[in-house]
N, CA and C atoms of all chains as a GROMACS GRO file, in nm:
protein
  552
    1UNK      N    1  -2.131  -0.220   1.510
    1UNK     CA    2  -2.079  -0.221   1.374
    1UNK      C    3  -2.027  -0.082   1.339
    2UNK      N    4  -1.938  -0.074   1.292
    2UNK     CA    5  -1.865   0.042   1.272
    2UNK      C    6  -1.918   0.106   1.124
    3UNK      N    7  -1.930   0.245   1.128
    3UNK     CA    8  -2.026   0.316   1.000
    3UNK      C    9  -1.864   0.318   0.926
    4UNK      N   10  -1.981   0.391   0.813
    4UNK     CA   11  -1.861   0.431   0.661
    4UNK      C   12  -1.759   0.523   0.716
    5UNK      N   13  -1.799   0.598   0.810
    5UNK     CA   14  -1.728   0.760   0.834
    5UNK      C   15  -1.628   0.746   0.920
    6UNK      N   16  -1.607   0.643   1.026
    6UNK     CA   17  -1.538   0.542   1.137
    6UNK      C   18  -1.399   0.511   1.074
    7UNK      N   19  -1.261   0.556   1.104
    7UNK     CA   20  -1.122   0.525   1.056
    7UNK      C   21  -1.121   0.366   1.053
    8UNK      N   22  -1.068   0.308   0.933
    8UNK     CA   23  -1.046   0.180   0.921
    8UNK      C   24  -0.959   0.145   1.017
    9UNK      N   25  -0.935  -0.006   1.039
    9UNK     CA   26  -0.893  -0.008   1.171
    9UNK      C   27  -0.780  -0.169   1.088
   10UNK      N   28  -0.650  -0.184   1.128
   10UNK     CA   29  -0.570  -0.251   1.082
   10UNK      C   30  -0.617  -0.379   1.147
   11UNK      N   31  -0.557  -0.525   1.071
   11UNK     CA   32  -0.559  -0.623   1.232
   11UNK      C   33  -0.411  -0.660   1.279
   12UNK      N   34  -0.468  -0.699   1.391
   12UNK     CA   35  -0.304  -0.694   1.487
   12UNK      C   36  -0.181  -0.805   1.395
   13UNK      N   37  -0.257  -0.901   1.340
   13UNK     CA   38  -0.176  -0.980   1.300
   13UNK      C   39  -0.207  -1.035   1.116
   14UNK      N   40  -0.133  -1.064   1.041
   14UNK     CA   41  -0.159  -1.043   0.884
   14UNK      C   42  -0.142  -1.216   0.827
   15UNK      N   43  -0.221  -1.276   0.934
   15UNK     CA   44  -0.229  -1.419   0.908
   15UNK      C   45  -0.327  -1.459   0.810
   16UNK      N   46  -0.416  -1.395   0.803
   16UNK     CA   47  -0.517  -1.413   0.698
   16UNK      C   48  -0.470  -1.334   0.540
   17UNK      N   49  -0.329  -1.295   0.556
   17UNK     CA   50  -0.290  -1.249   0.432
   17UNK      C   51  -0.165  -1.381   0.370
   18UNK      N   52  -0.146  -1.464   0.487
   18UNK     CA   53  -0.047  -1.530   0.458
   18UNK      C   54  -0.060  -1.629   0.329
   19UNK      N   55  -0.158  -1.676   0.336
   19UNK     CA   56  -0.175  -1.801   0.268
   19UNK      C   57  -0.242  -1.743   0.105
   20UNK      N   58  -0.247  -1.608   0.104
   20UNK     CA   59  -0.271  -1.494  -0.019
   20UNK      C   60  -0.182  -1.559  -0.161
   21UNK      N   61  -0.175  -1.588  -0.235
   21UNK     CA   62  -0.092  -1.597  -0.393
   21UNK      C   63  -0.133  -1.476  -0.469
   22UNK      N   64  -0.065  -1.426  -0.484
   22UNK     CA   65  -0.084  -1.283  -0.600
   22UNK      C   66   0.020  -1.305  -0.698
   23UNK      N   67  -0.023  -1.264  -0.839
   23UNK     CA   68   0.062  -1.213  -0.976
   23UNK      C   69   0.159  -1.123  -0.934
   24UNK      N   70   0.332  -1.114  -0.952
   24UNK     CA   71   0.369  -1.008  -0.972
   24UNK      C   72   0.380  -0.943  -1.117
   25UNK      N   73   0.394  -0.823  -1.160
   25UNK     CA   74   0.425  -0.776  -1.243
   25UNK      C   75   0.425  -0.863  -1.398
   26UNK      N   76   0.511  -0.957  -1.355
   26UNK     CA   77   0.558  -1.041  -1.435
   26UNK      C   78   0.513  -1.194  -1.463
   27UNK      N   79   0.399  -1.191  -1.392
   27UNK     CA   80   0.264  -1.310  -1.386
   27UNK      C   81   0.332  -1.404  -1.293
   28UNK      N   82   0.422  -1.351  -1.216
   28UNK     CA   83   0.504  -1.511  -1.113
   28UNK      C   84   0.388  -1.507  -1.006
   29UNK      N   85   0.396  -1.605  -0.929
   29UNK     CA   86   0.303  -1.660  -0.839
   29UNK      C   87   0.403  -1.576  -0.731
   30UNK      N   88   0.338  -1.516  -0.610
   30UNK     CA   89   0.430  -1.449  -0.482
   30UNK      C   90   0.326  -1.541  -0.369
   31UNK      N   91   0.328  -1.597  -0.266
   31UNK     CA   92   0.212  -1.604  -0.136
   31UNK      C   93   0.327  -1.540  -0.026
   32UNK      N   94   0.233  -1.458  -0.023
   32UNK     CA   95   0.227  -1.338   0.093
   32UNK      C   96   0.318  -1.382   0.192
   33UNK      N   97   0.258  -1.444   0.256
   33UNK     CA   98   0.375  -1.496   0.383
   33UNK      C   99   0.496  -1.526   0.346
   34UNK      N  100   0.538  -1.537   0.235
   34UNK     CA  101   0.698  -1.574   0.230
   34UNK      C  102   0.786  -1.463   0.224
   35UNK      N  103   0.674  -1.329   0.216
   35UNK     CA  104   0.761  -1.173   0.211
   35UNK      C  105   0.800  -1.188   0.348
   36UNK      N  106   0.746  -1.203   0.498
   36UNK     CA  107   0.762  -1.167   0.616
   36UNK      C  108   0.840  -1.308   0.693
   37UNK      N  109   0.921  -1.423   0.573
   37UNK     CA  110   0.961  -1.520   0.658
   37UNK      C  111   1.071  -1.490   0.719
   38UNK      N  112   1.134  -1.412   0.643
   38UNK     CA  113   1.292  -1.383   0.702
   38UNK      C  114   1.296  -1.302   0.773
   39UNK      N  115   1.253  -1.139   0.716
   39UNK     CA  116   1.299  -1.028   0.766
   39UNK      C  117   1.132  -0.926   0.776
   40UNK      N  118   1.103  -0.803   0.831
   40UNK     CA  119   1.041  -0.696   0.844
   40UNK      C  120   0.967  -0.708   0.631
   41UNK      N  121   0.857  -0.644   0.645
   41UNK     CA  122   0.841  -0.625   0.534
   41UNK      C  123   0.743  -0.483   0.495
   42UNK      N  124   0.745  -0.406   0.432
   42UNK     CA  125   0.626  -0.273   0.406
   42UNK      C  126   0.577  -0.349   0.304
   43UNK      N  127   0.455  -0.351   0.328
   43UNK     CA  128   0.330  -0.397   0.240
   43UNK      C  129   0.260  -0.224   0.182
   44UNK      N  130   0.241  -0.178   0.110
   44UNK     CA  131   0.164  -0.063   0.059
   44UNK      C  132   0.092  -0.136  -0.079
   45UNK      N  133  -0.108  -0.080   0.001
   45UNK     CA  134  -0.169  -0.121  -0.084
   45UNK      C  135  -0.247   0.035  -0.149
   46UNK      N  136  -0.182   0.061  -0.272
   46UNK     CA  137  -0.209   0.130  -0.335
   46UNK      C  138  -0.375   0.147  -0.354
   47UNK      N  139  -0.388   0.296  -0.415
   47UNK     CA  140  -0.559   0.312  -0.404
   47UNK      C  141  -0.615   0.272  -0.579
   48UNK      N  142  -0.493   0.292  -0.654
   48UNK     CA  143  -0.492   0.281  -0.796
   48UNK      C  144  -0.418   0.293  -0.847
   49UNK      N  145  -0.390   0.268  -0.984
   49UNK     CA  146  -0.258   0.318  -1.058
   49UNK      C  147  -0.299   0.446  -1.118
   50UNK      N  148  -0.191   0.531  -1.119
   50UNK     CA  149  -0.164   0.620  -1.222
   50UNK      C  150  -0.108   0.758  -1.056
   51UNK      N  151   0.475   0.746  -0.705
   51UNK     CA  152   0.416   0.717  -0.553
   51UNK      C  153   0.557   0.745  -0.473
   52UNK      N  154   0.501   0.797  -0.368
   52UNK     CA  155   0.586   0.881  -0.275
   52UNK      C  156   0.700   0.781  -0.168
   53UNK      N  157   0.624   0.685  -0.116
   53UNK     CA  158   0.739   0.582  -0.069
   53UNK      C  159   0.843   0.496  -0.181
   54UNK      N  160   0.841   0.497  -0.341
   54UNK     CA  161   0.987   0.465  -0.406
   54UNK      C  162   1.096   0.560  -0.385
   55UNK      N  163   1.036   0.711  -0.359
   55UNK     CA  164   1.115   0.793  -0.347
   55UNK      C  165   1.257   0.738  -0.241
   56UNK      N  166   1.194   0.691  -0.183
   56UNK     CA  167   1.291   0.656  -0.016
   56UNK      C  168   1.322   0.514  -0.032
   57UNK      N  169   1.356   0.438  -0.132
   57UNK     CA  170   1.284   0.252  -0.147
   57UNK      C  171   1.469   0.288  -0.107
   58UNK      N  172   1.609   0.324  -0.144
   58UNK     CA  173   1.703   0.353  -0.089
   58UNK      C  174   1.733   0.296   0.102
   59UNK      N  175   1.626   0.377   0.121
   59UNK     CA  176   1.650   0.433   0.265
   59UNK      C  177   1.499   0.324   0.294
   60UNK      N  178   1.433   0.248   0.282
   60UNK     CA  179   1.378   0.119   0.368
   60UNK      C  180   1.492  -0.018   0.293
   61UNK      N  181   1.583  -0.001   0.220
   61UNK     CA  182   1.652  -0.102   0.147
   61UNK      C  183   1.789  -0.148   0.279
   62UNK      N  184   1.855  -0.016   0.325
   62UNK     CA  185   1.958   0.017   0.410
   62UNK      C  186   1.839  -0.041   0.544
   63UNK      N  187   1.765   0.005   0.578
   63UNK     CA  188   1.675  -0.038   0.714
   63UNK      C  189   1.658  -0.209   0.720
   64UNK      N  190   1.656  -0.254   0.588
   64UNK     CA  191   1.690  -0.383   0.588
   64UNK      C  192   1.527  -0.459   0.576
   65UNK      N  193   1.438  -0.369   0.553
   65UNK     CA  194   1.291  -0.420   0.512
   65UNK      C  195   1.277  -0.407   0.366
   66UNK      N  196   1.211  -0.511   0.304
   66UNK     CA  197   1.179  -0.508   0.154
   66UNK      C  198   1.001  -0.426   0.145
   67UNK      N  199   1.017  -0.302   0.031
   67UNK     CA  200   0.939  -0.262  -0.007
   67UNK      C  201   0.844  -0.317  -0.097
   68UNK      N  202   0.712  -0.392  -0.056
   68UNK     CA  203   0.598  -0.401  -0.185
   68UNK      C  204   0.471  -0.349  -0.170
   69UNK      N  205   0.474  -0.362  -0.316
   69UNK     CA  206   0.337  -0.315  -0.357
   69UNK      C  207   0.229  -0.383  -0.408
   70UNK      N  208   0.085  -0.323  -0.361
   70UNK     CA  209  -0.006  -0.411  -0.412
   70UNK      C  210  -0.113  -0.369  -0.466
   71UNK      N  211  -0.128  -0.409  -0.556
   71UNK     CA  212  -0.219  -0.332  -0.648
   71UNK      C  213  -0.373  -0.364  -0.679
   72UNK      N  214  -0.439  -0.235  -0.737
   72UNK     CA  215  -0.514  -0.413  -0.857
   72UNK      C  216  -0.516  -0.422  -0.947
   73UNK      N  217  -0.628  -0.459  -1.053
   73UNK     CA  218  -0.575  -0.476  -1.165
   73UNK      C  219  -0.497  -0.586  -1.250
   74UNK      N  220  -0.443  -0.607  -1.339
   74UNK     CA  221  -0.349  -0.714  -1.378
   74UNK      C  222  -0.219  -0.678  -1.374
   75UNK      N  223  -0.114  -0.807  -1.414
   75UNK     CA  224   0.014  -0.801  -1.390
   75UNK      C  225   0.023  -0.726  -1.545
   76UNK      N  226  -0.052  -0.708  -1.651
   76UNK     CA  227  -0.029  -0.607  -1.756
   76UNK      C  228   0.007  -0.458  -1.677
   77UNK      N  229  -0.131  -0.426  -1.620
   77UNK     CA  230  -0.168  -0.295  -1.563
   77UNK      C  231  -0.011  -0.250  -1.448
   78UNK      N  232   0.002  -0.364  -1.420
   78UNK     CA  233   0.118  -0.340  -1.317
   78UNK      C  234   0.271  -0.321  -1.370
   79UNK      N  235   0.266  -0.370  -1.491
   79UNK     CA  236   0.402  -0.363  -1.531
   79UNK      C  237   0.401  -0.190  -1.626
   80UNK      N  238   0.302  -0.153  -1.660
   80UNK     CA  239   0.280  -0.062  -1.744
   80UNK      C  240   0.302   0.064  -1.633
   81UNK      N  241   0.231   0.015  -1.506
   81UNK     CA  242   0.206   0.136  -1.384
   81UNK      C  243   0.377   0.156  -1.392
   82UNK      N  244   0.499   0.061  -1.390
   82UNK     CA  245   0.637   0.065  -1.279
   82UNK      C  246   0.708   0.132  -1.434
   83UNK      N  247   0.673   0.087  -1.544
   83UNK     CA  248   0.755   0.164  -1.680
   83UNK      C  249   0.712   0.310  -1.688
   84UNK      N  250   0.579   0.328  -1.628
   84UNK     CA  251   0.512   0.474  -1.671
   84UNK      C  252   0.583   0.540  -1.591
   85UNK      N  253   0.637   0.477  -1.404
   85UNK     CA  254   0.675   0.588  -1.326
   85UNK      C  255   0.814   0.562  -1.295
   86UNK      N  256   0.897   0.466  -1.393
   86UNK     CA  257   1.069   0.412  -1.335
   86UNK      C  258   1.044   0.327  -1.254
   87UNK      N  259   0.955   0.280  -1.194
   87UNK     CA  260   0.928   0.229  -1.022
   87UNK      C  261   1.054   0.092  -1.063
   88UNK      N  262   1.162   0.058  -0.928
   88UNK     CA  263   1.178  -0.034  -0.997
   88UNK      C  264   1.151  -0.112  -0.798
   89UNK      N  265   1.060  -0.163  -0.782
   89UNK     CA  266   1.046  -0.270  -0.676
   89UNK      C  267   0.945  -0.340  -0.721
   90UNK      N  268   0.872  -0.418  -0.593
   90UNK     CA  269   0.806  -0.527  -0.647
   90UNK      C  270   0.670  -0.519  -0.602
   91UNK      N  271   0.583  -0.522  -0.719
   91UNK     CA  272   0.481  -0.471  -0.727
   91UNK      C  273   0.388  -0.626  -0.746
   92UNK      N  274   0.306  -0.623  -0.702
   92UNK     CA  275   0.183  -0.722  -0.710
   92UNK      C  276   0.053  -0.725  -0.710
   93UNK      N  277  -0.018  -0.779  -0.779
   93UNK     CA  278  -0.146  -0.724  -0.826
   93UNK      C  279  -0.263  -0.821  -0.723
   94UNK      N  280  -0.388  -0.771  -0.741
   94UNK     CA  281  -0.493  -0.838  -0.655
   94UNK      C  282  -0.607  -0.769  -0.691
   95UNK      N  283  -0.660  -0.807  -0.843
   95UNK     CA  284  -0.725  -0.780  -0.897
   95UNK      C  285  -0.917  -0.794  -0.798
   96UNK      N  286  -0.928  -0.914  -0.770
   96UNK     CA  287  -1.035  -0.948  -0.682
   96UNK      C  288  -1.032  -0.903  -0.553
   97UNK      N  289  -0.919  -0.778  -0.534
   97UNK     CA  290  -0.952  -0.712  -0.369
   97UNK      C  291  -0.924  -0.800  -0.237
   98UNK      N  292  -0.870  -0.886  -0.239
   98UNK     CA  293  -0.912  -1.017  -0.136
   98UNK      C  294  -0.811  -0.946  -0.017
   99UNK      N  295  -0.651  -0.914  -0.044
   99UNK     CA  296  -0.611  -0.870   0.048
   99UNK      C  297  -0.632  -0.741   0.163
  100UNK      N  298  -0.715  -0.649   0.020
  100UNK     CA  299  -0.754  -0.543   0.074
  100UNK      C  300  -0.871  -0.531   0.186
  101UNK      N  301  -0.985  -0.648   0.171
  101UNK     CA  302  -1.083  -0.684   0.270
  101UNK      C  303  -0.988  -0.737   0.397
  102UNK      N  304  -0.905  -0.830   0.359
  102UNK     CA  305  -0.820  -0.920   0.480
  102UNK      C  306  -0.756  -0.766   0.559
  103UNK      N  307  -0.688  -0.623   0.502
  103UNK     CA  308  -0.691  -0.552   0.609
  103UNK      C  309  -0.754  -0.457   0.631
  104UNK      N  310  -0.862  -0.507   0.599
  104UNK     CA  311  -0.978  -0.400   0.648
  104UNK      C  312  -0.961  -0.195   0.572
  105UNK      N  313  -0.923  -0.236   0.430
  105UNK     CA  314  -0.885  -0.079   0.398
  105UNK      C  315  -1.048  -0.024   0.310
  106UNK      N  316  -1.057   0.070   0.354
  106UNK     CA  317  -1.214   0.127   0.372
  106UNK      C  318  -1.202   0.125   0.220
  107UNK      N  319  -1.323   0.159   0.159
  107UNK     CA  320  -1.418   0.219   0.026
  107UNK      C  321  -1.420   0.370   0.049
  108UNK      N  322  -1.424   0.447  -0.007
  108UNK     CA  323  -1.432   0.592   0.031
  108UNK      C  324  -1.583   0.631  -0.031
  109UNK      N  325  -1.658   0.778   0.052
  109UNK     CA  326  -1.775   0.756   0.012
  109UNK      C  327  -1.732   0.886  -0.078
  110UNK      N  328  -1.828   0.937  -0.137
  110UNK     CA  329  -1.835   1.057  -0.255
  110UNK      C  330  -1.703   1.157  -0.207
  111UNK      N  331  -1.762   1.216  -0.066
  111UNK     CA  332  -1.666   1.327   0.001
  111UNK      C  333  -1.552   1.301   0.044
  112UNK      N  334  -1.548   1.170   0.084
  112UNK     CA  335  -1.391   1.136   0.147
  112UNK      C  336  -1.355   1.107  -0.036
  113UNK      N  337  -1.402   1.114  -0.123
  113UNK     CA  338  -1.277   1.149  -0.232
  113UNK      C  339  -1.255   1.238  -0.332
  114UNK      N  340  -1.392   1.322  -0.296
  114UNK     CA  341  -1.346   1.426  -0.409
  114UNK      C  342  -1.425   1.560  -0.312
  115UNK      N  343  -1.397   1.547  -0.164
  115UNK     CA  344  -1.461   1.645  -0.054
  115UNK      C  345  -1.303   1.773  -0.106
  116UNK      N  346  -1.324   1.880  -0.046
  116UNK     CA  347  -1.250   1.974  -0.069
  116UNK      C  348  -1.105   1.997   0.003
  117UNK      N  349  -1.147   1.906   0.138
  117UNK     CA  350  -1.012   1.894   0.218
  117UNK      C  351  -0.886   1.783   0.123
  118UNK      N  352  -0.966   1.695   0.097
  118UNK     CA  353  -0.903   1.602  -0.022
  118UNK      C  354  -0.831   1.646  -0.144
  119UNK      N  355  -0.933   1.696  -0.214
  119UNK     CA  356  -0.871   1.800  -0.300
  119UNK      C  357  -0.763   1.845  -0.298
  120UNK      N  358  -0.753   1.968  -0.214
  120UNK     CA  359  -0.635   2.050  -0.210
  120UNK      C  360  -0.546   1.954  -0.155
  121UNK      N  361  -0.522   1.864  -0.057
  121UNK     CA  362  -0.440   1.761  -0.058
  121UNK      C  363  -0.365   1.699  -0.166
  122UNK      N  364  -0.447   1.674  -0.244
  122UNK     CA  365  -0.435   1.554  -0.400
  122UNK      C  366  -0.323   1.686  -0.464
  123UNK      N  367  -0.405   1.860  -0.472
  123UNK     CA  368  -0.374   1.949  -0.568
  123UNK      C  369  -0.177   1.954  -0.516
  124UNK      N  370  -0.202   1.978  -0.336
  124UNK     CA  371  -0.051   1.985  -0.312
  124UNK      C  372   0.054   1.895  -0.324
  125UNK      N  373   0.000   1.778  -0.305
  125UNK     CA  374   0.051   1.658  -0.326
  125UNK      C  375   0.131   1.630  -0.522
  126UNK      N  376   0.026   1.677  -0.586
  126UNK     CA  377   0.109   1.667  -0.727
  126UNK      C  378   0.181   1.765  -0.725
  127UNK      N  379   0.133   1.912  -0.669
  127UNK     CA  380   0.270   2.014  -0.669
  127UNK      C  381   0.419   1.954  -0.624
  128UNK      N  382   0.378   1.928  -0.537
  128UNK     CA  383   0.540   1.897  -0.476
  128UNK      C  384   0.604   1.734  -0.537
  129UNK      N  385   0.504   1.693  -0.575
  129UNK     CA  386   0.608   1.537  -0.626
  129UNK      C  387   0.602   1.568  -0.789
  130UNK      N  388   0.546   1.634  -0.826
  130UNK     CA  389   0.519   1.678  -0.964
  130UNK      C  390   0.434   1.564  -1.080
  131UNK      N  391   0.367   1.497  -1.003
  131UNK     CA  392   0.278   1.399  -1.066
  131UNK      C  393   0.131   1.417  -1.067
  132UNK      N  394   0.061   1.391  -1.197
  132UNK     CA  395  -0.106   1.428  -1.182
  132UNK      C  396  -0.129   1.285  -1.195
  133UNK      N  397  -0.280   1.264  -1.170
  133UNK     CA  398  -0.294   1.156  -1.124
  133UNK      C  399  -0.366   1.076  -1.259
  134UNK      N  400  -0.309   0.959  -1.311
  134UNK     CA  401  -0.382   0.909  -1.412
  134UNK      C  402  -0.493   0.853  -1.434
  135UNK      N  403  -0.497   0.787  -1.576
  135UNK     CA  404  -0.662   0.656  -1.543
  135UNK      C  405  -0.660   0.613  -1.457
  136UNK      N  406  -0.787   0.561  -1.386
  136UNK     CA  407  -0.835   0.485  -1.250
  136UNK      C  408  -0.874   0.357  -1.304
  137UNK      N  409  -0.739   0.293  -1.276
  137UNK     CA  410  -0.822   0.106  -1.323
  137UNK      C  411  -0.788   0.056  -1.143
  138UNK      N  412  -0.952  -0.035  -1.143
  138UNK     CA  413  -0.979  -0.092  -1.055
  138UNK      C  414  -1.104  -0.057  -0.960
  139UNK      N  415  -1.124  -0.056  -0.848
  139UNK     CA  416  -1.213  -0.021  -0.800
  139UNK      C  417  -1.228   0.178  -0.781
  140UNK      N  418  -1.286   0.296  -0.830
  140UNK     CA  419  -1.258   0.370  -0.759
  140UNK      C  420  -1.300   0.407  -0.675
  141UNK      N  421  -1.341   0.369  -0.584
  141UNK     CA  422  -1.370   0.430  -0.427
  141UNK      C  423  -1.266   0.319  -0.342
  142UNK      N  424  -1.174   0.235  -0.380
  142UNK     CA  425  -1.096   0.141  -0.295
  142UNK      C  426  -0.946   0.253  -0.287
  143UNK      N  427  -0.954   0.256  -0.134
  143UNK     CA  428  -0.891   0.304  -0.035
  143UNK      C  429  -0.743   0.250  -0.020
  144UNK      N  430  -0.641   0.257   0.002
  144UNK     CA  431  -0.544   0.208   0.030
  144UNK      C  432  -0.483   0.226   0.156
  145UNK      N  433  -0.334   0.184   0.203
  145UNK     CA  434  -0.276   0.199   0.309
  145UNK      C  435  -0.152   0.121   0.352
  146UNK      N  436  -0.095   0.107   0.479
  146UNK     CA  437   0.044   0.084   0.421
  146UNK      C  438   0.046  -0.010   0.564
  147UNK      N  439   0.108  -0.128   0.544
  147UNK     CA  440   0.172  -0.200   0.696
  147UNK      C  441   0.255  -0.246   0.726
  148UNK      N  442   0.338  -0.220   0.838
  148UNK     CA  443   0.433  -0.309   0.817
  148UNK      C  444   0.430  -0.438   0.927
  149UNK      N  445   0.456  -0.587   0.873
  149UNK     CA  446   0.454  -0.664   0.893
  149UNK      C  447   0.608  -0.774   0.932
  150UNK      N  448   0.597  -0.791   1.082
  150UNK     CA  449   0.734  -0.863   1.134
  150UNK      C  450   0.713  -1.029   1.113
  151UNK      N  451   0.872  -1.064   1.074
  151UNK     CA  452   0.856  -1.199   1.087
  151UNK      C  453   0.780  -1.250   1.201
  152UNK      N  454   0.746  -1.370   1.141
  152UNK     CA  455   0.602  -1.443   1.236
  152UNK      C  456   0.478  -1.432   1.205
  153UNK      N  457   0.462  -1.241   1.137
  153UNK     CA  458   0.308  -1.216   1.098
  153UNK      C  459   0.247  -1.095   1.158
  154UNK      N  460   0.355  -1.085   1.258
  154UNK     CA  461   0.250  -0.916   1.370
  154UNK      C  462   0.230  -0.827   1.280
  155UNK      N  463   0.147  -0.760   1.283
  155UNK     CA  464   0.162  -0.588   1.175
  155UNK      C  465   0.218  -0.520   1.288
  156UNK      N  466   0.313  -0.460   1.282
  156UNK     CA  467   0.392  -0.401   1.394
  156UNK      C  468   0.350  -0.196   1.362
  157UNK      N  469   0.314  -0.221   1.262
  157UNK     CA  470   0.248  -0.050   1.222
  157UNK      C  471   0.166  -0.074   1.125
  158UNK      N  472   0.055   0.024   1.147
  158UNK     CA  473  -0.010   0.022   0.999
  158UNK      C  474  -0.101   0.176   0.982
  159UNK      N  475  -0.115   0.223   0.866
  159UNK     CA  476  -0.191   0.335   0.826
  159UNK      C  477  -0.309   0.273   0.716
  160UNK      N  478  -0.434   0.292   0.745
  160UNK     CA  479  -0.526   0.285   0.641
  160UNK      C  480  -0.596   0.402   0.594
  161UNK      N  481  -0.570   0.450   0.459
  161UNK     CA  482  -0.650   0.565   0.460
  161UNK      C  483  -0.760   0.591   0.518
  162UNK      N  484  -0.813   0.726   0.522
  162UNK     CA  485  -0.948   0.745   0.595
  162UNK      C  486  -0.996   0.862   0.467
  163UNK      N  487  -0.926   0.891   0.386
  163UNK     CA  488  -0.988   0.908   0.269
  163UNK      C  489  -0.916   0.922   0.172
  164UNK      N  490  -0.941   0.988   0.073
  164UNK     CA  491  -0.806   0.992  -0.084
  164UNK      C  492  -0.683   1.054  -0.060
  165UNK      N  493  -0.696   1.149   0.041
  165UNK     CA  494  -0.535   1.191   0.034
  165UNK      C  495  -0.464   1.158   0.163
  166UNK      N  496  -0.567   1.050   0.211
  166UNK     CA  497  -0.475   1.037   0.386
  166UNK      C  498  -0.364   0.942   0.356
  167UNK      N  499  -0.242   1.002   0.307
  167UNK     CA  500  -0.115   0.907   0.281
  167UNK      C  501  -0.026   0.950   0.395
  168UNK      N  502   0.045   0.794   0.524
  168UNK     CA  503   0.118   0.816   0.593
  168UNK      C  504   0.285   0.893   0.544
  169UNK      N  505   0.309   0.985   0.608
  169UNK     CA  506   0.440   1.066   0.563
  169UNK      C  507   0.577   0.954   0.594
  170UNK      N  508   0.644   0.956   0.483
  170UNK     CA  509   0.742   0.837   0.457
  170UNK      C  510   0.836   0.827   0.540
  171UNK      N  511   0.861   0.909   0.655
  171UNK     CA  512   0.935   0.917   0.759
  171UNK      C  513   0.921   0.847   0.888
  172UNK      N  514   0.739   0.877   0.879
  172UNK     CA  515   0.702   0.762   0.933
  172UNK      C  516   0.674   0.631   0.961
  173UNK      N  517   0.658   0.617   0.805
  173UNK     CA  518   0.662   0.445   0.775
  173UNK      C  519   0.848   0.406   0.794
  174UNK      N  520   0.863   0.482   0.745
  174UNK     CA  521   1.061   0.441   0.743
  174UNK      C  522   1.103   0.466   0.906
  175UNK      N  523   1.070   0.527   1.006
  175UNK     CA  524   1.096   0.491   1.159
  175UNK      C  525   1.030   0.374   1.190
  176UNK      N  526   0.890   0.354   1.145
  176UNK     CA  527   0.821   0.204   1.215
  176UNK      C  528   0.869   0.078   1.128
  177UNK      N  529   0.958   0.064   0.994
  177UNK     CA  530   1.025  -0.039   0.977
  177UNK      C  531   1.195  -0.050   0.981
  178UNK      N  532   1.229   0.057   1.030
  178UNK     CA  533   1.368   0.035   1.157
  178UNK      C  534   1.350   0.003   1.241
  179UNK      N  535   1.265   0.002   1.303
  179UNK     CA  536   1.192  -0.044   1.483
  179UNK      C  537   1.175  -0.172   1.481
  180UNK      N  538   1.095  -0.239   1.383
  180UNK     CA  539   1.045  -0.378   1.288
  180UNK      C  540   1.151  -0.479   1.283
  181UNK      N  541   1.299  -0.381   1.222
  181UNK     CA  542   1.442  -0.424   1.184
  181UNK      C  543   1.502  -0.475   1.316
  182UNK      N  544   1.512  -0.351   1.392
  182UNK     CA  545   1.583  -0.400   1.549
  182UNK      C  546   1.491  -0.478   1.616
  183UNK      N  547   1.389  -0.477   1.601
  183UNK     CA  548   1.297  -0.591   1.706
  183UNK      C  549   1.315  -0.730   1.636
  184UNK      N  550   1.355  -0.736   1.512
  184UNK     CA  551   1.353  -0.923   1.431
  184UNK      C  552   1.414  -0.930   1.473
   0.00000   0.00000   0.00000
């Protein structure tokens, strides 16, 4: 098991993000996987706002 | 935040820039008016995506340790931003991936503490690479 102090470690593949529904901005429904159907996508998950 | 700076130059690379937050779609629309941001931002108030890629909790020192610090201090020097209220978790970590049609993460950076942000040159070479490999 990997400690607190151990670099987070990505997973190879973002299938378990696919089926995700998130709010944008503007309360619309987004699921994840439809960002990466077409083309490449940057996902950045911010640490907080401001 | 330092990757809109370049949202231009991943737009031309032909990858769409988002963001994910937490918080509400209030908190989120208030975050993109406070800083001009104009891409697409999405919220995830319950953390769910952030467990799905494994982006750490930071402990006391990985966020307010001294190497951090002066990071955070140079970091607002040069973009000229201080850092505001903390809505959401604060010890939740962030990080950046990029993801090819089909689903691969073809790159990814997860912080390893508050100021470990990948340099935007880098994320912008690993989603041209992303571009020519779709």
């Amino acid at each position: 098991m990997l400690g607190k102090r151990d670099r987070p470690v990505a997973p190879a593949r973002a299938d378990e993000l696919a089926d995700v529904v998130l709010e944008d901005a503007d309360g619309r429904e987004v699921r994840l996987g439809s960002l990466w159907e077409e083309r490449p996508v940057v996902l950045v998950f911010l640490r907080h706002y401001g | 935040m330092q990757l809109h700076r370049d949202r231009d130059a991943f737009a031309k690379a032909g990858v769409e820039l988002v963001v994910i937050g937490q918080g509400t779609p209030r908190n989120a629309q208030a975050f993109k008016d406070d800083h001009g941001l104009d891409l697409r931002l999405l919220v995830d108030p319950k953390r769910v995506t952030y467990r799905a890629v494994g982006a750490k909790k930071a402990s006391v020192g990985e966020l307010l340790g001294p190497r951090v610090v002066l990071r955070g201090l140079r970091a607002a020097a040069s973009e000229r931003v201080v850092q505001g209220r903390t809505i959401g978790h604060p010890a939740q970590l962030g990080g950046v991936l990029v993801v090819a049609p089909g689903g691969e993460v073809v790159w990814a950076h997860l912080a390893n503490d508050a100021g470990d942000n990948p340099p935007n040159e880098q994320v912008l070479a690993a989603a041209r690479a992303a571009t020519e490999a779709a």
